[in-house]
KESE-955418 format. One line per field, with one value per residue: x, y negated, z negated of N, C-alpha, C, O in turn; chain. Coordinates in Angstrom, 3 decimals, decimal comma. Layout:
residues N
nu = c(X|...)
nv = c(Y|...)
nw = c(Z|...)
cau = c(X|...)
cav = c(Y|...)
caw = c(Z|...)
cu = c(X|...)
cv = c(Y|...)
cw = c(Z|...)
ou = c(X|...)
ov = c(Y|...)
ow = c(Z|...)
chain = c(A|...)
***
This chain:
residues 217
nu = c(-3,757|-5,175|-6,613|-8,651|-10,843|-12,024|-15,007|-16,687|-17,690|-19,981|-21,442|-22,309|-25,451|-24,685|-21,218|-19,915|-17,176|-15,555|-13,713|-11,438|-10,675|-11,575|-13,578|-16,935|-20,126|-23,199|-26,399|-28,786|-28,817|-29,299|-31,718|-32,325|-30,178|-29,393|-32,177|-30,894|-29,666|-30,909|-30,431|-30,915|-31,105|-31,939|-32,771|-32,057|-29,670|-26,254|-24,783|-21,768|-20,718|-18,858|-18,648|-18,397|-14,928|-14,053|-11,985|-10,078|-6,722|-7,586|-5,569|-3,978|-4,668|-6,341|-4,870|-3,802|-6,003|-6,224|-4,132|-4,329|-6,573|-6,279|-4,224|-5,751|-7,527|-6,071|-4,667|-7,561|-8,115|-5,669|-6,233|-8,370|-7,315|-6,279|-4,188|-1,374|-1,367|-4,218|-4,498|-3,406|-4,218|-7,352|-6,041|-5,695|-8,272|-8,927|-8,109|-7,804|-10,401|-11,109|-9,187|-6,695|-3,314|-0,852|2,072|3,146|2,144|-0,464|-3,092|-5,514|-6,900|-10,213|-10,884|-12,970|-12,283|-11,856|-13,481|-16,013|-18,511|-17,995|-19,772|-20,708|-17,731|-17,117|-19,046|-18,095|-15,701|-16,669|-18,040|-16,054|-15,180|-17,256|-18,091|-15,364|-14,542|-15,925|-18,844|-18,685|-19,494|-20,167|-17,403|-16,216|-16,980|-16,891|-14,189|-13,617|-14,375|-12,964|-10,420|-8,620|-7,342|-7,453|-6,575|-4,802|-2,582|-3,201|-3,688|-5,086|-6,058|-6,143|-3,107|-3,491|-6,106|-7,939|-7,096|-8,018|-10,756|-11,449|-11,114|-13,048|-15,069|-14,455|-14,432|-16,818|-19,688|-21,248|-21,270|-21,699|-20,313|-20,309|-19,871|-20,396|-20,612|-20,084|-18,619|-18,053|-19,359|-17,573|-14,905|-15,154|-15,198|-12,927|-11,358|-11,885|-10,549|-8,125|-7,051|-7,739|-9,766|-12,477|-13,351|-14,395|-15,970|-19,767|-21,884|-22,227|-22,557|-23,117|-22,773|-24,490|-26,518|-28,592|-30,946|-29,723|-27,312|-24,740|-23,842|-21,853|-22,518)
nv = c(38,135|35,844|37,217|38,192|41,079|44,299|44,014|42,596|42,808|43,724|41,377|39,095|36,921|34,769|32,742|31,690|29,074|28,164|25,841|26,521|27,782|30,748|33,039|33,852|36,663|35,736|36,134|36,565|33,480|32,184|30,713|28,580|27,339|26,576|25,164|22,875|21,868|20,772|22,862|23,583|26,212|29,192|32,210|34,722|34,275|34,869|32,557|30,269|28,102|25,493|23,575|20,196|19,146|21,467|22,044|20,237|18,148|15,204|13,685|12,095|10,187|8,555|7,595|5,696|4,454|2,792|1,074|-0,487|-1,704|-3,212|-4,835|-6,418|-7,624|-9,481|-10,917|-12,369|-13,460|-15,127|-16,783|-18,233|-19,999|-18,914|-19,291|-17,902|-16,230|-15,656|-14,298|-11,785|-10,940|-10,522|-8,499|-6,538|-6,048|-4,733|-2,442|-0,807|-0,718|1,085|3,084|2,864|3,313|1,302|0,582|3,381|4,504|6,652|7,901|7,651|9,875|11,475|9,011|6,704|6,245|8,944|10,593|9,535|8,874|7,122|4,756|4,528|3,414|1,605|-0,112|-0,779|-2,182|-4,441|-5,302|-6,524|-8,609|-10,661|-14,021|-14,702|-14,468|-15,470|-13,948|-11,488|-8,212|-8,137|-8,296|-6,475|-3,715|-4,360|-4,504|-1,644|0,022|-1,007|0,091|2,019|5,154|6,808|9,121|10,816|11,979|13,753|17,315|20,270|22,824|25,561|27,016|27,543|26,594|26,856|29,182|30,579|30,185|30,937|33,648|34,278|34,168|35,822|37,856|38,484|38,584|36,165|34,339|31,324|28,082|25,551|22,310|20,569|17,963|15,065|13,012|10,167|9,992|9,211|9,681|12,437|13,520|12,385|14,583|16,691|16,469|16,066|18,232|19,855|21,042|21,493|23,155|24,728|24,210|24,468|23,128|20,021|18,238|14,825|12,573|10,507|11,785|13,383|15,115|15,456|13,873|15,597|19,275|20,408|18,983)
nw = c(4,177|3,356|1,135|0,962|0,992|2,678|2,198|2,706|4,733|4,838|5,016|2,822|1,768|0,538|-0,502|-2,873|-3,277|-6,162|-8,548|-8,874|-6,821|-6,397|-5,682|-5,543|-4,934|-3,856|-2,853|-4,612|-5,134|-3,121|-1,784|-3,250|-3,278|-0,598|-0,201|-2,043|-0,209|1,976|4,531|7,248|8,812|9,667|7,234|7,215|7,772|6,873|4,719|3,622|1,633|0,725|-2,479|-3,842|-4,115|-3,541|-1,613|-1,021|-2,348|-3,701|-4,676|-3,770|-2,013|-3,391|-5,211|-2,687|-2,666|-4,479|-4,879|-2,136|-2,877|-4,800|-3,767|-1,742|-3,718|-5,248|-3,044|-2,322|-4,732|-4,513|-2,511|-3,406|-4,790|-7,287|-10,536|-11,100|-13,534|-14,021|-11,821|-12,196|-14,498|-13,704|-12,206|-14,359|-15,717|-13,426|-13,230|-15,428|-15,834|-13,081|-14,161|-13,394|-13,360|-12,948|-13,527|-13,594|-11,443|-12,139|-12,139|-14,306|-17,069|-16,955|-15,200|-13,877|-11,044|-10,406|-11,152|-10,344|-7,544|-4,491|-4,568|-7,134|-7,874|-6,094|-7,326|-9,620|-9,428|-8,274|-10,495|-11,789|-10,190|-9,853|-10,340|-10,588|-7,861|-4,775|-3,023|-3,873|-3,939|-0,959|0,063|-1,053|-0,407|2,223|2,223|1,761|3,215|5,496|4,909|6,375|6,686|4,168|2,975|4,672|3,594|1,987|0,213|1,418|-0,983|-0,549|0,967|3,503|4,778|7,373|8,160|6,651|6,689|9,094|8,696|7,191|9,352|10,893|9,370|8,397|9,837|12,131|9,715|8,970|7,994|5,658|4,088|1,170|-0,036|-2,929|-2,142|0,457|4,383|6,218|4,714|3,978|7,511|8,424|6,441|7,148|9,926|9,356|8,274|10,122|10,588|12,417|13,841|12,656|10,978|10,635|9,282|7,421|4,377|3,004|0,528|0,194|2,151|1,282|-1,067|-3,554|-5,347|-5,588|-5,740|-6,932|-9,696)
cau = c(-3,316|-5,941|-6,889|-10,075|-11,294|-13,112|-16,040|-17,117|-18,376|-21,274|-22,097|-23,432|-26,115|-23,616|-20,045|-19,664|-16,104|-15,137|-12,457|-9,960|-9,997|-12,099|-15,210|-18,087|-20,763|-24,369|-26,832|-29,880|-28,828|-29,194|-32,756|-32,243|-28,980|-29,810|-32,550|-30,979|-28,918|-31,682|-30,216|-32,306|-30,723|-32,499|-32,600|-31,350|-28,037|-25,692|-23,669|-20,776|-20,596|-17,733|-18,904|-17,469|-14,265|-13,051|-11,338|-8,665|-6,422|-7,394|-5,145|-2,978|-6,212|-7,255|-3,593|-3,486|-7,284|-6,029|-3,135|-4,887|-7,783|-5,425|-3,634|-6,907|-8,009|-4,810|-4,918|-8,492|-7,371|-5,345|-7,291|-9,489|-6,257|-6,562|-3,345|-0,954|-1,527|-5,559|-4,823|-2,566|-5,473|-7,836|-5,857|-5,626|-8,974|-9,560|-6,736|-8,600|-12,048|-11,310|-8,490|-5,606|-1,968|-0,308|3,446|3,643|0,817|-1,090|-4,855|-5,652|-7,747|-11,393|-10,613|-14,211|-11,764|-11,262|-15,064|-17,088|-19,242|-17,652|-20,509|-20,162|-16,440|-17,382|-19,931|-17,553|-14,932|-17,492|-18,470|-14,816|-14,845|-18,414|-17,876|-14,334|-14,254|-17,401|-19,693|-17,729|-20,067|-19,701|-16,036|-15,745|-17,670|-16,110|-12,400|-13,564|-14,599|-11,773|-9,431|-8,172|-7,775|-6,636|-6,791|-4,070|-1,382|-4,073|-3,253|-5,830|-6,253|-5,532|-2,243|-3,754|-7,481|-8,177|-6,977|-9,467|-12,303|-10,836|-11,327|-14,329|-15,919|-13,962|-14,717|-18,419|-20,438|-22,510|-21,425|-21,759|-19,688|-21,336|-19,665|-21,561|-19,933|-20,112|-17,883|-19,061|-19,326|-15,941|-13,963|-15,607|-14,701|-11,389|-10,067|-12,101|-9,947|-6,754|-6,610|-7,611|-11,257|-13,501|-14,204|-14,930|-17,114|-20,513|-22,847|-21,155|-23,493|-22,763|-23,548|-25,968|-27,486|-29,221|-31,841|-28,936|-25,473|-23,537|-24,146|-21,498|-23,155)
cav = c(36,747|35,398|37,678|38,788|42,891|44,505|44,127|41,067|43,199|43,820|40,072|38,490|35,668|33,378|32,928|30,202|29,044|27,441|24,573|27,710|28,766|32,246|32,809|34,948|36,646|34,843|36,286|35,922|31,868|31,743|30,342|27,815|26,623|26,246|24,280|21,637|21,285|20,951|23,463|24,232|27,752|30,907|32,240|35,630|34,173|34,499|31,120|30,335|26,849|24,959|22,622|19,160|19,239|23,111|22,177|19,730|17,649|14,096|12,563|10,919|9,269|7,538|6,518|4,508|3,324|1,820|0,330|-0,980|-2,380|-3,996|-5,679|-6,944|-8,615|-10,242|-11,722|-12,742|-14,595|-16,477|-17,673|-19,011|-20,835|-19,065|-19,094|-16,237|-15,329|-15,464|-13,199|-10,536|-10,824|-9,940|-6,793|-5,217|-5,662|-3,795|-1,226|-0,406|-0,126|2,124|4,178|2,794|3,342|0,247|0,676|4,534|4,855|7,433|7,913|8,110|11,352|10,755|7,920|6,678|6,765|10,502|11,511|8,766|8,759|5,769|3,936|3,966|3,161|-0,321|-0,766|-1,085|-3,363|-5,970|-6,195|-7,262|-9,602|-11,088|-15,302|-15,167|-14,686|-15,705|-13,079|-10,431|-7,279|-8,164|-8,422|-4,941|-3,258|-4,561|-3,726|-0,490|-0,005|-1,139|0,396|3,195|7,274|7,286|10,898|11,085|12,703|14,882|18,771|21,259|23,595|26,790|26,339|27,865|26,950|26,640|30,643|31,135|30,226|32,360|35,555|34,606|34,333|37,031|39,737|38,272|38,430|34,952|33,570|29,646|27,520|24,186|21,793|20,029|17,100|13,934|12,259|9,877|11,022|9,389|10,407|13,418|13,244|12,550|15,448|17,587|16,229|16,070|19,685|21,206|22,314|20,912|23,868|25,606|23,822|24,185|21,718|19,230|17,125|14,297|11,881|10,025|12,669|14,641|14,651|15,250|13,799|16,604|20,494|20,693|18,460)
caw = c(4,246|2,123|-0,297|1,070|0,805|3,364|1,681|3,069|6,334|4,254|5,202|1,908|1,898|0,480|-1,072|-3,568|-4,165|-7,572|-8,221|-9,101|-5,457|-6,668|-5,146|-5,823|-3,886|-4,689|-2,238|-5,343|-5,180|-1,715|-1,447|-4,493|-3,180|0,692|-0,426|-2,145|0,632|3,165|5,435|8,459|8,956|9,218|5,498|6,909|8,418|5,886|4,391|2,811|1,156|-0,567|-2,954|-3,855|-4,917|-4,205|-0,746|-1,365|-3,239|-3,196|-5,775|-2,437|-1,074|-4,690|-5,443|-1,745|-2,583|-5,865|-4,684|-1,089|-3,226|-6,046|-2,678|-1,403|-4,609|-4,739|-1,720|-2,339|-5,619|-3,881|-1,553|-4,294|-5,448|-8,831|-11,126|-11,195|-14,745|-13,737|-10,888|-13,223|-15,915|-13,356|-11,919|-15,350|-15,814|-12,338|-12,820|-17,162|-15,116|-12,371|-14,260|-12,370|-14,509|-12,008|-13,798|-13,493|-10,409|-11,785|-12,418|-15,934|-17,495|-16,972|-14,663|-12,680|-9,095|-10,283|-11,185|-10,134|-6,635|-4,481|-5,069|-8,540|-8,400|-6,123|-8,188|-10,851|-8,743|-8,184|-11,800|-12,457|-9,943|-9,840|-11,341|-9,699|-6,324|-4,117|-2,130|-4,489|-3,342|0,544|0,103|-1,836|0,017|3,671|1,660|1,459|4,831|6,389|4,557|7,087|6,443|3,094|3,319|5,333|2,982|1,186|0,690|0,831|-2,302|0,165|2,043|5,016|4,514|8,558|8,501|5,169|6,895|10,184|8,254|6,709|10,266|11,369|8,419|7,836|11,509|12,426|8,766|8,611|7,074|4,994|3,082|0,440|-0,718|-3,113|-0,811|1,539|5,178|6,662|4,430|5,273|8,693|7,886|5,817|8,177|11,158|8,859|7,999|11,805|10,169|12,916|14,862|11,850|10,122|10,870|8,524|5,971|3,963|1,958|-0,640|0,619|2,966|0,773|-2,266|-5,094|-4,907|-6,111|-5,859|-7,988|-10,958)
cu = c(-4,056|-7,049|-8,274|-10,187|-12,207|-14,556|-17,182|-17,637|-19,998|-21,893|-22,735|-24,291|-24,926|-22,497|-20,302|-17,898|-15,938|-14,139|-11,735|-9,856|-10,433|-13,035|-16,062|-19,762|-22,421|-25,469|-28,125|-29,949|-29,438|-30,172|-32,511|-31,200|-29,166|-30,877|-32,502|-29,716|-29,664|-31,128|-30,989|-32,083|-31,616|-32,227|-31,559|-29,526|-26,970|-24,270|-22,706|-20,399|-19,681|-18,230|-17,973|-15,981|-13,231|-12,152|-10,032|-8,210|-6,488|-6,261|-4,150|-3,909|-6,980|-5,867|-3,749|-4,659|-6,998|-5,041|-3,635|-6,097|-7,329|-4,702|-4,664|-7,873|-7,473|-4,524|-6,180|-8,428|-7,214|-5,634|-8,350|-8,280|-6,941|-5,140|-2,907|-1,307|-3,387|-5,533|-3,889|-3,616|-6,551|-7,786|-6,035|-6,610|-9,681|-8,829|-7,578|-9,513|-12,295|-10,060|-7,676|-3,973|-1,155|1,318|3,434|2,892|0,814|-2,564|-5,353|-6,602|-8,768|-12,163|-12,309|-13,542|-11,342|-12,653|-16,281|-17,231|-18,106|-18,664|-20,650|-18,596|-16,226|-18,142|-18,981|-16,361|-15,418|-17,532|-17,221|-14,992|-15,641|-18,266|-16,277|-13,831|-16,527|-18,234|-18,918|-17,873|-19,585|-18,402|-15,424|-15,990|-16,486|-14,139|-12,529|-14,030|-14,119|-10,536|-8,559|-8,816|-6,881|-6,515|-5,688|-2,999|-2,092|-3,925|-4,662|-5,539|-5,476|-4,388|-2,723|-5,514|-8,694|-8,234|-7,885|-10,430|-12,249|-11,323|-11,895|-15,583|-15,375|-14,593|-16,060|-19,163|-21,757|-22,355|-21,833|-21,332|-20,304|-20,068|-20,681|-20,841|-20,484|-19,651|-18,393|-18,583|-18,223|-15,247|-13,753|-14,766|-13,204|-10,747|-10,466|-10,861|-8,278|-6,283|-7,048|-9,194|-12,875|-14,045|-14,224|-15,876|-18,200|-21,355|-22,161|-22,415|-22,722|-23,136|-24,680|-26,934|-28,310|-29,435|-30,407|-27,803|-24,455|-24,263|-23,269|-21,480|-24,538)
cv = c(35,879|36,220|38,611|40,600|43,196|44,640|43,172|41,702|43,672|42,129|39,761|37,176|34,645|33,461|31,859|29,758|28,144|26,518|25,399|28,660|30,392|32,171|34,399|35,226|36,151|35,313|35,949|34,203|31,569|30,287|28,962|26,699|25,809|24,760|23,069|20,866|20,409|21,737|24,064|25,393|28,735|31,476|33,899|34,956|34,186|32,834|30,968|28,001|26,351|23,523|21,506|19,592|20,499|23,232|21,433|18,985|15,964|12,748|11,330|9,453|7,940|6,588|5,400|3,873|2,259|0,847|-0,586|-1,970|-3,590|-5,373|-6,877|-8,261|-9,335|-11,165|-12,955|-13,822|-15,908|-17,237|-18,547|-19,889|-20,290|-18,999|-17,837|-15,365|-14,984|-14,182|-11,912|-10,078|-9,801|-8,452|-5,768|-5,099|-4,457|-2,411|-0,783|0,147|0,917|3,472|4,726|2,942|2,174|0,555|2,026|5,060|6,181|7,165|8,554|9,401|10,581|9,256|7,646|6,543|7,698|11,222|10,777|8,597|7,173|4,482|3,362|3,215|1,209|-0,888|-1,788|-2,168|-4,626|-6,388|-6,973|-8,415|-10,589|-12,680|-15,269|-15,125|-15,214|-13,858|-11,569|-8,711|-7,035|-7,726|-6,893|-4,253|-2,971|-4,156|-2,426|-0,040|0,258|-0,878|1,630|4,339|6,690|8,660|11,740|12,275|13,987|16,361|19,555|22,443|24,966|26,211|26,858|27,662|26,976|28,120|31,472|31,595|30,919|33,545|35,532|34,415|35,711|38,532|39,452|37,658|37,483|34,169|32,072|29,148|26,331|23,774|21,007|19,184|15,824|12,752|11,498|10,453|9,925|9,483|12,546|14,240|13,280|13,796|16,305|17,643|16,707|17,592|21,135|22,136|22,054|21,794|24,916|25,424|23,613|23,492|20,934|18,314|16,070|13,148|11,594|10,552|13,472|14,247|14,233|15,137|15,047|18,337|21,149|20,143|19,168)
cw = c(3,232|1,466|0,197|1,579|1,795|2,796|1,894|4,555|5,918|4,160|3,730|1,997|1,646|-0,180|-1,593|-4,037|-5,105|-7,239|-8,601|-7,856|-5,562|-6,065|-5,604|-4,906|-4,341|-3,585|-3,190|-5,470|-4,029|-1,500|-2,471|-4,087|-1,551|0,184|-0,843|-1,201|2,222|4,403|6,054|8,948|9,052|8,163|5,699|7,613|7,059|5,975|3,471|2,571|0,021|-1,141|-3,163|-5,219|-5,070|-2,778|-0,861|-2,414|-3,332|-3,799|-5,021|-2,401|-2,499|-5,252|-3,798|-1,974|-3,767|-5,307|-3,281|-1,962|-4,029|-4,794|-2,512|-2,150|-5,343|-3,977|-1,550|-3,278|-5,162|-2,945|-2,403|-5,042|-7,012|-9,375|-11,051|-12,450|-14,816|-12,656|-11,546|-14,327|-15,090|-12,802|-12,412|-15,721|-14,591|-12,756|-14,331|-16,323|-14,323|-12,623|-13,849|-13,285|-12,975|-12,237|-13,463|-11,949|-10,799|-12,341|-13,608|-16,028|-17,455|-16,017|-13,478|-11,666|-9,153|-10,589|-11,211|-8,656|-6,572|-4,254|-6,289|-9,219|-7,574|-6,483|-9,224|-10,960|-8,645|-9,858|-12,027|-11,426|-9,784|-11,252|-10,939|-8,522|-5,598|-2,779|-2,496|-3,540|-1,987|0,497|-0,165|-0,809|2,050|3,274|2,350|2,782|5,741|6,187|5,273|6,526|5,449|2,827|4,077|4,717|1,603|1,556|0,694|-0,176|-1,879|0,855|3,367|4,774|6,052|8,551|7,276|6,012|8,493|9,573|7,601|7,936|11,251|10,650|7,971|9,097|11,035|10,655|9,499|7,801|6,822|4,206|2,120|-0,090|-1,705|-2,542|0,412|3,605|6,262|5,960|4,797|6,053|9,071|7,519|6,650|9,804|10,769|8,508|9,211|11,364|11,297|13,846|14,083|10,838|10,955|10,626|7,089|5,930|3,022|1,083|-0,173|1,976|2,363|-0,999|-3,528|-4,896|-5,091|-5,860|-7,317|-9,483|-11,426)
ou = c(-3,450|-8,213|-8,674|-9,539|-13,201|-15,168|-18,281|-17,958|-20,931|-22,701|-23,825|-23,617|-24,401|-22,524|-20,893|-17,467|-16,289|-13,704|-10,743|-9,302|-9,789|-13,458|-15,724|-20,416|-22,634|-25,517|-28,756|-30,986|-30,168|-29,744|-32,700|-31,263|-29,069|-30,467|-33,312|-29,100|-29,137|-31,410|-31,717|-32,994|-32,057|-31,037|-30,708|-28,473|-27,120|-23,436|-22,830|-19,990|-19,698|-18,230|-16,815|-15,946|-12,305|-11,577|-8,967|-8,910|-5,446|-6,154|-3,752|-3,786|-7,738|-5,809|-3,795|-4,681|-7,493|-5,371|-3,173|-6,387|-7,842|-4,732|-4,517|-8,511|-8,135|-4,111|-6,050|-8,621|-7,801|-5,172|-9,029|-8,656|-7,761|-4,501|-3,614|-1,492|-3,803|-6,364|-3,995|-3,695|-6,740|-8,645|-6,315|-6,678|-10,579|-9,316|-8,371|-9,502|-13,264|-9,878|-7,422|-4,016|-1,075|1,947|4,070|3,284|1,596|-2,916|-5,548|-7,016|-8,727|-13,269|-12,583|-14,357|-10,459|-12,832|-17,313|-16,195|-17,633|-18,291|-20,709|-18,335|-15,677|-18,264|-19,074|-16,034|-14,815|-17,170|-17,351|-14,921|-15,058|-18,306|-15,941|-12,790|-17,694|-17,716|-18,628|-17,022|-18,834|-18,241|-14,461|-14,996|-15,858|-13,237|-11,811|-13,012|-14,319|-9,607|-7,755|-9,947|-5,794|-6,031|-5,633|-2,698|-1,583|-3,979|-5,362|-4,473|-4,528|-4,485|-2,140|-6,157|-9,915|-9,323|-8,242|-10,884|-13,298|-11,983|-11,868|-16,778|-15,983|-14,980|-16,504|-19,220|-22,687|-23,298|-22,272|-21,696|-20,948|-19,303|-21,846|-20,142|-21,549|-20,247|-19,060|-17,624|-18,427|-14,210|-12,995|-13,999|-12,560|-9,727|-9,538|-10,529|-7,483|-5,097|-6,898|-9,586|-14,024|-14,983|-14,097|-16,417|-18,076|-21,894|-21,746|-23,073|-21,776|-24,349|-25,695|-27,784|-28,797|-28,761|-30,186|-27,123|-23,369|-25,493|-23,627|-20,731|-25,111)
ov = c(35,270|35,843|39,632|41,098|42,477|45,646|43,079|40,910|43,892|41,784|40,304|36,221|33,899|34,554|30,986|30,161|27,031|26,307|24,713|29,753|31,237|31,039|35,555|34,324|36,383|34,227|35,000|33,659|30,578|29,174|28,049|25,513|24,587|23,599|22,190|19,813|19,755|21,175|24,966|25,772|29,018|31,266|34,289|35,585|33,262|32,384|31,603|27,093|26,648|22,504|21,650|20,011|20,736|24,306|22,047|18,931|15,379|11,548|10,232|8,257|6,971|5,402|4,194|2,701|1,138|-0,337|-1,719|-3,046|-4,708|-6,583|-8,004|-9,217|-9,949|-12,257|-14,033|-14,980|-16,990|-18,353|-19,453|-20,480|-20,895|-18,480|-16,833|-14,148|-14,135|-13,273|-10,921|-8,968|-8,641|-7,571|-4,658|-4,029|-3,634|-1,341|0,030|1,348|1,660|4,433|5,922|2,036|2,794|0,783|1,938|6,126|6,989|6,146|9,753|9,889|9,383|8,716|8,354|6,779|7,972|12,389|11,088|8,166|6,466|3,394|2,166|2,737|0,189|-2,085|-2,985|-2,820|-5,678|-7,457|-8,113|-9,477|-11,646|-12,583|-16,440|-15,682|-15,189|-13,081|-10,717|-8,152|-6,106|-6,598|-6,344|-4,124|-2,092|-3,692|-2,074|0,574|1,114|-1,310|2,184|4,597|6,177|8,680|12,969|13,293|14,702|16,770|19,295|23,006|25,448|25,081|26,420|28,696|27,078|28,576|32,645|32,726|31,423|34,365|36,527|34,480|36,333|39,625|40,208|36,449|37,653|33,453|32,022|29,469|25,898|24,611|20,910|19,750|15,418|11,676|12,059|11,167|10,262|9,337|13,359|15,154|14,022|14,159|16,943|18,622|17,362|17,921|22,355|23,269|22,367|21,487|26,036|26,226|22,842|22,979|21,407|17,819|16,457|12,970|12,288|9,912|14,375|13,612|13,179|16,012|15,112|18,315|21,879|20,590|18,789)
ow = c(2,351|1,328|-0,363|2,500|1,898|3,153|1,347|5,441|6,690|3,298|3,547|2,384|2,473|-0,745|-0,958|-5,117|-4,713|-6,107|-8,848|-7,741|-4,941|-5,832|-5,857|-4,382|-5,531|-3,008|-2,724|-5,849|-4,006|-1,194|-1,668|-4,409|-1,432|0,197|-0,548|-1,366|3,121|5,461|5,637|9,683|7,938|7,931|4,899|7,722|6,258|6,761|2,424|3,295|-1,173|-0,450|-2,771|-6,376|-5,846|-2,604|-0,789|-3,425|-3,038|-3,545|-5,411|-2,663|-2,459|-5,577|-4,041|-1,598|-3,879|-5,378|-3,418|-1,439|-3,973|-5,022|-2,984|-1,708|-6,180|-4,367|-0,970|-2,907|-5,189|-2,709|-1,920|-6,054|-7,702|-8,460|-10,959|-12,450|-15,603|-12,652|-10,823|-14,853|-15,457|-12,787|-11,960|-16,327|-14,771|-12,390|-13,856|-16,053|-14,479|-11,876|-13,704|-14,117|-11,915|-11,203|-12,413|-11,474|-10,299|-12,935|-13,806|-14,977|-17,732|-16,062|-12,509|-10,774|-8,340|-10,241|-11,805|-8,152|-7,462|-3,816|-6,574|-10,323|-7,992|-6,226|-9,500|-11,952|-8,856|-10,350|-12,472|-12,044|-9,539|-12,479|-11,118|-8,173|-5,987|-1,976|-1,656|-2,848|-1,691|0,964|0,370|-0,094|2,639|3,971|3,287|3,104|6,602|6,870|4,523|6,114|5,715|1,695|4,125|5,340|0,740|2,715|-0,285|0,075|-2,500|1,332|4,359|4,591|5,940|8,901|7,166|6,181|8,893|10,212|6,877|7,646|12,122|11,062|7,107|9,323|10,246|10,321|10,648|6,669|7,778|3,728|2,507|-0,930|-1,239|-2,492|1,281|3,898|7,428|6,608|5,328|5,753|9,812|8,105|7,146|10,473|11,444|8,528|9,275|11,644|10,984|14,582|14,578|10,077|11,906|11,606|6,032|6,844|2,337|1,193|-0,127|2,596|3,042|-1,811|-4,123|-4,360|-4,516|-5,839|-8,241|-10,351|-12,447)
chain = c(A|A|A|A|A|A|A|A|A|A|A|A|A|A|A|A|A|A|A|A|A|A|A|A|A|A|A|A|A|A|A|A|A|A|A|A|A|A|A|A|A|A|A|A|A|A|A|A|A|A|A|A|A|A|A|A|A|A|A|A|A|A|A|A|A|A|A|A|A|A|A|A|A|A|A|A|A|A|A|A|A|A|A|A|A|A|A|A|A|A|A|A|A|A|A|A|A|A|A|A|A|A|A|A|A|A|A|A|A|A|A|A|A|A|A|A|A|A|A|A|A|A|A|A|A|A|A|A|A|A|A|A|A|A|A|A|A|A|A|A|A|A|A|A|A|A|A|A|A|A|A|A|A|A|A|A|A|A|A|A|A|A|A|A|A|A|A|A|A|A|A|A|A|A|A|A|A|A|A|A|A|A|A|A|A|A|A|A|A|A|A|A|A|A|A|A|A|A|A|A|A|A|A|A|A|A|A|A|A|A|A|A|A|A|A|A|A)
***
């Protein structure tokens, strides 16, 4: 069903999968990799950890954040009674900055809301709006917050990745499953819930849990 060889009953310390859905067996990483996860594990248990980025597809979840955020500071505008051609000026400076295409909705190449931490991406919201709206930061910040599950219509990478990680606790005795994410920890929460992975995941870390944002940087 998914791909996997009996060979995996030989338990390895760890599996790493890639953003091409391959994985490889890494039992010499183990110690190196655990660690910058802070995982409190027993070193002999073997683990299997998907780094940021190799479980799903988020490109749903960044199109409704662009378009929910673009709403928001819209709204906010006009509440500051600014002119329409002041509040159109300001969008395209938001929509340039975070790598928004507004006429075609898609998310440009390189785009910081496609490989920038979302700290760095409301970082980068405020600067645009910081000298035209008041308490800019707060405002971003509480947007972003309260913006629901954008996550909702997000695919995972595997079409069955609930029955993956089935027959990698099935064909690899006492594994552990980890995520390691850049992602902050409800969204998280979210795709975990949205794709049926919650009684298969055993430790998910994320951005701001742990020494180094990324495993996979």
């Amino acid at each position: 069903m998914c791909g996997l060889s009996d060979n995996l009953s030989w338990s390895p310390k760890m599996i790493i999968f890639d953003k091409d859905g391959k994985f490889f067996f890494a039992q010499e990483r183990k110690a190196v990799l655990v660690s910058r996860i802070t995982c409190p594990f027993d070193d002999l248990i073997p683990l299997c950890v998907f780094l940021s980025g190799t479980l799903g597809d988020c490109t749903q979840a960044l199109h409704t954040w662009c378009k929910r955020m673009s709403q928001r500071i819209a709204e906010e505008c006009k509440n500051h009674n600014l002119e329409s051609h002041q509040i159109l000026s300001i969008l395209s400076i938001f929509h340039s900055t975070v790598g928004w295409d507004a006429v075609n909705e898609i998310i440009l190449p390189s785009a910081i809301v496609s490989s920038g931490t979302w700290q760095r991406i409301l970082d980068a919201t405020v600067g645009v709006l910081n000298g035209h709206i008041a308490n800019a930061q707060q405002k971003v910040e509480y947007w972003h917050d309260t913006m629901g599950d954008i996550h909702a219509n997000d695919e995972p990478l595997v079409s069955d990745l609930a029955g993956l990680m089935r027959t990698l606790k099935q064909q690899c005795e006492g594994i552990l499953i980890a995520i390691c994410t850049s992602d902050d920890r409800r969204a998280t929460n979210a795709c975990i819930k949205n794709w049926g992975l919650e009684d298969l995941i055993d430790v998910s870390t994320c951005k701001n849990e742990m020494n180094e944002a990324s495993l996979s940087k």
